[in-house]
C-alpha positions as CSV (number, residue, x, y, z in Angstrom):
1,X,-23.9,143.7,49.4
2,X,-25.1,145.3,46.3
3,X,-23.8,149.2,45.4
4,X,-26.6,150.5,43.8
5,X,-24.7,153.4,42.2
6,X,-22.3,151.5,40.7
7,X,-24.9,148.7,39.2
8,X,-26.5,151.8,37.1
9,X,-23.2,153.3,36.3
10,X,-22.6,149.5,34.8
11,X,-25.7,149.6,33.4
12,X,-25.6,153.3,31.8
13,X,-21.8,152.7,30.3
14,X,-23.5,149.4,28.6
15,X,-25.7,151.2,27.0
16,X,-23.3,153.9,26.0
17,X,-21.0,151.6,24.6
18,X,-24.2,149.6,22.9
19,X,-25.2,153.0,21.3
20,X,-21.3,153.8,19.9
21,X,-21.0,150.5,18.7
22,X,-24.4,150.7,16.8
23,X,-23.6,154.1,15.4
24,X,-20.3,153.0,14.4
25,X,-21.3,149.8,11.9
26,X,-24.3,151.8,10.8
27,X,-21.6,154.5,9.7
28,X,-19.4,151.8,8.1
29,X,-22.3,150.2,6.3
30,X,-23.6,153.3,4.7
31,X,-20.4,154.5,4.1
32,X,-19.3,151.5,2.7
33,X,-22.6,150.7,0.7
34,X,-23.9,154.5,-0.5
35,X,-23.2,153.3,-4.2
36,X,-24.7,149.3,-4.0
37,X,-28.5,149.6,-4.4
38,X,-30.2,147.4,-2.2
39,X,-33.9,146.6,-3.1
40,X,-35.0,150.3,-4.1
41,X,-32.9,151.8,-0.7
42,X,-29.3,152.8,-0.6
43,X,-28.5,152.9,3.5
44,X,-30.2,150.9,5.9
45,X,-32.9,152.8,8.2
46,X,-31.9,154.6,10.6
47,X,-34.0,157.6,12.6
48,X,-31.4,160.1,12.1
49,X,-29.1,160.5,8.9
50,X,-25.3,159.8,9.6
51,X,-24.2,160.4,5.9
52,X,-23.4,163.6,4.4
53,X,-26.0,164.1,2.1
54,X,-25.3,165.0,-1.1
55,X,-26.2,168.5,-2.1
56,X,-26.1,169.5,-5.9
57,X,-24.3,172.7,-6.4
58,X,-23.3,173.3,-3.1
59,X,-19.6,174.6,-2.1
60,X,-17.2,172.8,-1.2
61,X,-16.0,171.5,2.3
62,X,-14.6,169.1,4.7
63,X,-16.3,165.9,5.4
64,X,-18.2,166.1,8.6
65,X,-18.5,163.4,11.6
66,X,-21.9,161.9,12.3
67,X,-24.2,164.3,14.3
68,X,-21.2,166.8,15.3
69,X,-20.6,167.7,12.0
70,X,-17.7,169.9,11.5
71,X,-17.5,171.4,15.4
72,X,-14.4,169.6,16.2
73,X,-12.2,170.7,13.3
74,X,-12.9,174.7,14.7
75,X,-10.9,174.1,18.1
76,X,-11.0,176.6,20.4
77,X,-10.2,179.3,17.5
78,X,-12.4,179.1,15.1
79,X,-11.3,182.2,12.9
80,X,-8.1,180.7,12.4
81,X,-9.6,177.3,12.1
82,X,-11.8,179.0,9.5
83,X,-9.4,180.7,7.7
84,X,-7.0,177.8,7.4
85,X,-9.9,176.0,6.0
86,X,-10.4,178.7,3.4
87,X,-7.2,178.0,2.1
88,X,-7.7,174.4,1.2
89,X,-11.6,175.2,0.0
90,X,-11.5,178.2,-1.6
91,X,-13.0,181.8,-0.4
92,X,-16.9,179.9,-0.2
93,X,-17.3,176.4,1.9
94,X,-19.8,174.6,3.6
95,X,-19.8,173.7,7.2
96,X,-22.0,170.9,9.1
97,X,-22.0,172.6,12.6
98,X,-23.8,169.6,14.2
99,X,-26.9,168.7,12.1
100,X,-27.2,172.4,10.5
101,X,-25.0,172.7,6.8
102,X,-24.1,176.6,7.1
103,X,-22.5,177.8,4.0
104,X,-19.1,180.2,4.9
105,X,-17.9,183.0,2.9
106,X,-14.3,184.2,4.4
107,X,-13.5,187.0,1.5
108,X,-14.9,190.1,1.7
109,X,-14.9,190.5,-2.7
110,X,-16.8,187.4,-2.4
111,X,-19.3,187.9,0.6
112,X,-19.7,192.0,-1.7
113,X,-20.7,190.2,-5.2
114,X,-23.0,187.1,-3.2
115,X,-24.7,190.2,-1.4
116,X,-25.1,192.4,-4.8
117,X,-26.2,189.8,-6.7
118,X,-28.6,188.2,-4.7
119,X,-29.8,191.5,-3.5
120,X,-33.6,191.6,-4.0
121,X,-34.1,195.2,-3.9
């Protein structure tokens, strides 16, 4: 007799694992060919982007996992998680907390003269 339960649990962790492997070469490819131009494109297709992208002027920061980002290097204290990373980036860094970059400013001298000088008033 067939368990129907357990033929879609089957059926669902094949898919799962289908879906990590696929998102696992795609990473290696485009890591592995971001500088090799191929035919006018530098990465494969793909419907989401798994690469950081490369922002000019932008601070800097740890490199972040495909579509997480950098939500597993905060741990379950993220001030001191922060703050750690502040001493290995500098006072100004840049997060990817899942698909959103979010730029970080952990001095208060710095977060005062970012403020006053972009002030628009």
């Amino acid at each position: 007799r067939y368990n129907i339960v357990k033929g879609n649990m089957d059926c669902l962790s094949f898919l799962l694992s289908l879906l990590s492997a696929w998102l696992a070469i795609h990473y290696l490819l485009s890591s592995a060919l971001r500088g090799i131009k191929l035919s006018s494109k530098r990465v494969p297709p793909c419907p989401f982007p798994l690469v950081k992208l490369s922002y000019k002027r932008m601070p800097p920061g740890p490199f972040p996992l495909p579509i997480f980002g950098n939500l597993f290097k905060l741990g379950t204290t993220p001030h001191i998680s922060m703050a750690e990373m502040a001493q290995t980036y500098g006072p100004i860094m840049i997060l990817q907390l899942g698909q959103l970059p979010t730029v970080i400013i952990s001095s208060a001298a710095v977060a005062k003269e970012v403020l006053k000088t972009n002030d628009i008033s």
